[in-house]
C-alpha positions as a Markdown table, in Angstrom:
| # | Residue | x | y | z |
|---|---|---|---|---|
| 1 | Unk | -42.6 | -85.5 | 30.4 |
| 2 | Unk | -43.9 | -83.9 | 27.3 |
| 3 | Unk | -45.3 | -80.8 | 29.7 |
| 4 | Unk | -42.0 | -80.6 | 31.2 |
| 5 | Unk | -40.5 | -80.8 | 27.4 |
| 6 | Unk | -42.8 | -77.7 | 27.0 |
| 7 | Unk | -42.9 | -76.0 | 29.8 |
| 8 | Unk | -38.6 | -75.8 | 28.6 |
| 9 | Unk | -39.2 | -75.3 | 25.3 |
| 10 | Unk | -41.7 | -72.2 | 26.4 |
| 11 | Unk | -39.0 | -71.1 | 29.0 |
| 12 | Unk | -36.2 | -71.5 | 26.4 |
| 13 | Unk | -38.4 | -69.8 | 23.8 |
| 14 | Unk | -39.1 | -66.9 | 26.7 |
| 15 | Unk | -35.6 | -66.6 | 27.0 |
| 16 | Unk | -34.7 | -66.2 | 23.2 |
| 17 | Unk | -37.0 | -63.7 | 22.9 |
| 18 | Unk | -35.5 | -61.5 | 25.8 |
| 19 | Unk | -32.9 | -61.6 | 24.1 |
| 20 | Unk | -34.2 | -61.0 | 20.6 |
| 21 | Unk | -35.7 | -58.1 | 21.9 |
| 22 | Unk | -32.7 | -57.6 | 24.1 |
| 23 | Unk | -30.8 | -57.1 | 20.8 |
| 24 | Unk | -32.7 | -55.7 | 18.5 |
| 25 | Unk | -33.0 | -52.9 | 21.3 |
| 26 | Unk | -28.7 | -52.7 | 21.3 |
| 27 | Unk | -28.9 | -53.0 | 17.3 |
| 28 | Unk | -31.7 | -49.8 | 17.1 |
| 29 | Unk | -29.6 | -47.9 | 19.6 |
| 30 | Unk | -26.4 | -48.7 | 18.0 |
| 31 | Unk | -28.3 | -47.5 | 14.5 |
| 32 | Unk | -29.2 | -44.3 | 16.2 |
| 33 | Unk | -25.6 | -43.9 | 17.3 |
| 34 | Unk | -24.1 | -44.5 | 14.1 |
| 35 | Unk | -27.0 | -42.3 | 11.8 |
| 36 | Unk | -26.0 | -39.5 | 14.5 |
| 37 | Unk | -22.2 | -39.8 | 14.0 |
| 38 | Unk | -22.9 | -40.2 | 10.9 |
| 39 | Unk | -24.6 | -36.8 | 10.6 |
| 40 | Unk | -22.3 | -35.3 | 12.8 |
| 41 | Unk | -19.5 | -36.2 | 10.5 |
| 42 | Unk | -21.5 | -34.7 | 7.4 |
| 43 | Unk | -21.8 | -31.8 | 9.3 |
| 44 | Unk | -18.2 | -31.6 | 10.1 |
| 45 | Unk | -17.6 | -32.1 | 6.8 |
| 46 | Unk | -19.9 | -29.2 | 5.3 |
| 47 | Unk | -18.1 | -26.8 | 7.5 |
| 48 | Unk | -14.7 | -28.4 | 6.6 |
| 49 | Unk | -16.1 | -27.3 | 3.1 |
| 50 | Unk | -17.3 | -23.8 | 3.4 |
| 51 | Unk | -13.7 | -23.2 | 5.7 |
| 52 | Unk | -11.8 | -24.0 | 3.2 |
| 53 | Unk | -14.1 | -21.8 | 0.7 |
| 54 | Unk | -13.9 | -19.1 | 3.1 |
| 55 | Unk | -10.1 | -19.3 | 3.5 |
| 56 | Unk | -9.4 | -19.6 | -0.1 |
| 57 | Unk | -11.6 | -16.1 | -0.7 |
| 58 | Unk | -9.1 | -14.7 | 2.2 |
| 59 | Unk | -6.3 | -16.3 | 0.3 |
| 60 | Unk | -7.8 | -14.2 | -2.8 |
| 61 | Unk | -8.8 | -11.2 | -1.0 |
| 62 | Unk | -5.4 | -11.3 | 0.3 |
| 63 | Unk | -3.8 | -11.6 | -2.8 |
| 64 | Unk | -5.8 | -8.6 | -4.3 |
| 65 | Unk | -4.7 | -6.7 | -1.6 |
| 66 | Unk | -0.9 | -7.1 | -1.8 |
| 67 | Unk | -1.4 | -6.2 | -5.8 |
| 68 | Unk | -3.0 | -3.3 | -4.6 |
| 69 | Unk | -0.2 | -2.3 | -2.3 |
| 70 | Unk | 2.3 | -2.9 | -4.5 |
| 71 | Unk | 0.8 | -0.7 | -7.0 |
| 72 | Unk | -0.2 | 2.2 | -4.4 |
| 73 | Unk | 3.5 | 1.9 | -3.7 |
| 74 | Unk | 4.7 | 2.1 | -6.9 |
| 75 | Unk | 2.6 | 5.0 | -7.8 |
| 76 | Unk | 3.7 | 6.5 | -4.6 |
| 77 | Unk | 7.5 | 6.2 | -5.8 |
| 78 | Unk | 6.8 | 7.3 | -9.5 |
| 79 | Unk | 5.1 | 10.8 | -7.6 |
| 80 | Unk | 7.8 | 11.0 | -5.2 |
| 81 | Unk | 10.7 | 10.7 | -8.6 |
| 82 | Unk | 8.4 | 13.3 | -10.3 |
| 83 | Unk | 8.7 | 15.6 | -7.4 |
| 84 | Unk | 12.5 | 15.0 | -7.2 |
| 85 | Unk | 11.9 | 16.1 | -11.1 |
| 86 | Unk | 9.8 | 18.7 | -10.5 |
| 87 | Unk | 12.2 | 20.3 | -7.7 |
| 88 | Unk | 15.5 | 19.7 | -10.0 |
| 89 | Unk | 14.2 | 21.7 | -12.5 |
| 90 | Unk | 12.6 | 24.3 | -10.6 |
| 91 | Unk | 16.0 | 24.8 | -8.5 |
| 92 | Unk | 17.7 | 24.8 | -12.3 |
| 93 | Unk | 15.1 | 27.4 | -13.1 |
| 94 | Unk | 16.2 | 29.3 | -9.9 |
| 95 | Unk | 19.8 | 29.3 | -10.6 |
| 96 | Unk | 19.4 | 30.5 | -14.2 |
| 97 | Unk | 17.1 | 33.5 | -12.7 |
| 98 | Unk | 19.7 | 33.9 | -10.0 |
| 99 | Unk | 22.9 | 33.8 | -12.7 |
| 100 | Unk | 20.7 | 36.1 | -15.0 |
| 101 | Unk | 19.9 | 38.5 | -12.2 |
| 102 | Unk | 23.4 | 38.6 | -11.3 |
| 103 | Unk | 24.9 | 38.9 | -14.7 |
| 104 | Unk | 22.3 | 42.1 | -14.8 |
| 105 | Unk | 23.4 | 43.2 | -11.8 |
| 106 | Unk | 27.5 | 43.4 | -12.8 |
| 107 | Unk | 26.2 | 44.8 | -16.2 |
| 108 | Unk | 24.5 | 47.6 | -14.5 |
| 109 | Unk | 27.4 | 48.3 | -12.1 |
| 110 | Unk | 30.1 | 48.1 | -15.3 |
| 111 | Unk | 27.4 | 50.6 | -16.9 |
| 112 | Unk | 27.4 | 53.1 | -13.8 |
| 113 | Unk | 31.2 | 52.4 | -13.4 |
| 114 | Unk | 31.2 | 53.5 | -17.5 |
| 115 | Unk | 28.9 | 56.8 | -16.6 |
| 116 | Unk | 31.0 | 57.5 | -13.6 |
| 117 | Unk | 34.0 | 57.3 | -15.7 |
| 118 | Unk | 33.4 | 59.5 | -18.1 |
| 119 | Unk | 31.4 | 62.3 | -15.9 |
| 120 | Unk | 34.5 | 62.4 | -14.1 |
| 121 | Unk | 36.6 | 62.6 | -17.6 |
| 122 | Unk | 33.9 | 65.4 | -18.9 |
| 123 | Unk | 34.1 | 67.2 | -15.5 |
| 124 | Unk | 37.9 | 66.7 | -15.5 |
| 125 | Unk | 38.1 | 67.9 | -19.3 |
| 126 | Unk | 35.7 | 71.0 | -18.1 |
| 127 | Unk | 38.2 | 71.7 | -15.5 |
| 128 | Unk | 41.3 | 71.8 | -18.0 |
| 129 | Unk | 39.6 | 73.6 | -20.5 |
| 130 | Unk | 38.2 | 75.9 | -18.1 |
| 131 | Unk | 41.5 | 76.4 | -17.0 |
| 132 | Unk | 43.5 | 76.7 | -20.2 |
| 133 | Unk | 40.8 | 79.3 | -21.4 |
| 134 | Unk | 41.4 | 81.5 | -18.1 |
| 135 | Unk | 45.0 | 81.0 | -18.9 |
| 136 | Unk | 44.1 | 82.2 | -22.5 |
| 137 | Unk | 42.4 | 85.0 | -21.0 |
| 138 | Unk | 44.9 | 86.1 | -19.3 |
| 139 | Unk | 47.8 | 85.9 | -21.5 |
């Protein structure tokens, strides 16, 4: 009886070892499963990390950029108002050339008109006075 008592105890004891050894095998693999998931989820969150480092330089960049625009586009509007300037008073410039040259223009015609007037009154004058001295002449 005691070698049967044994013999169980041994086969019992046999058992509980499988089944140590049985677990501790399920306990090192679930250990490796959770350290890998575990570094997976570090890594995960390292790139979570640098995207949301990388996206808040785009957000920057971004940013930088639309000031940039807007002051290319203002500057292109202050040269596009200093043009408009520019031509205004280079068209006022014209016109006063224009109104100066025709203002020298009717002066010079009022001063031939003057020159033709009074060649014709000389040569007119001439003519009487030629005339009243041949009448002189005569008489």
């Amino acid at each position: 009886a005691k070698e049967d008592k044994a013999k169980e105890l041994a086969l019992e004891y046999s058992e509980k070892d499988k089944q140590m050894k049985s677990l501790q095998k399920a306990s090192r693999l679930f250990e490796e499963e959770r350290k890998a998931l575990k570094d997976e989820l570090e890594k995960e969150r390292r790139a979570k990390q640098l995207l949301e480092k990388e996206q808040a330089a785009f957000d920057a960049m971004k940013g930088e950029f639309a000031k940039e625009r807007e002051k290319v586009k203002q500057q292109l509007k202050e040269a596009a108002e200093k043009e408009a300037t520019q031509k205004e008073a280079h068209q006022r410039e014209l016109d006063a050339i224009k109104q100066e040259a025709q203002a020298d223009k009717e002066k010079a015609a009022q001063q031939m008109a003057d020159r033709n007037q009074k060649q014709l009154f000389w040569e007119l004058q001439q003519a009487c006075f030629g005339s009243w001295q041949d009448e002189v002449e005569r008489a």
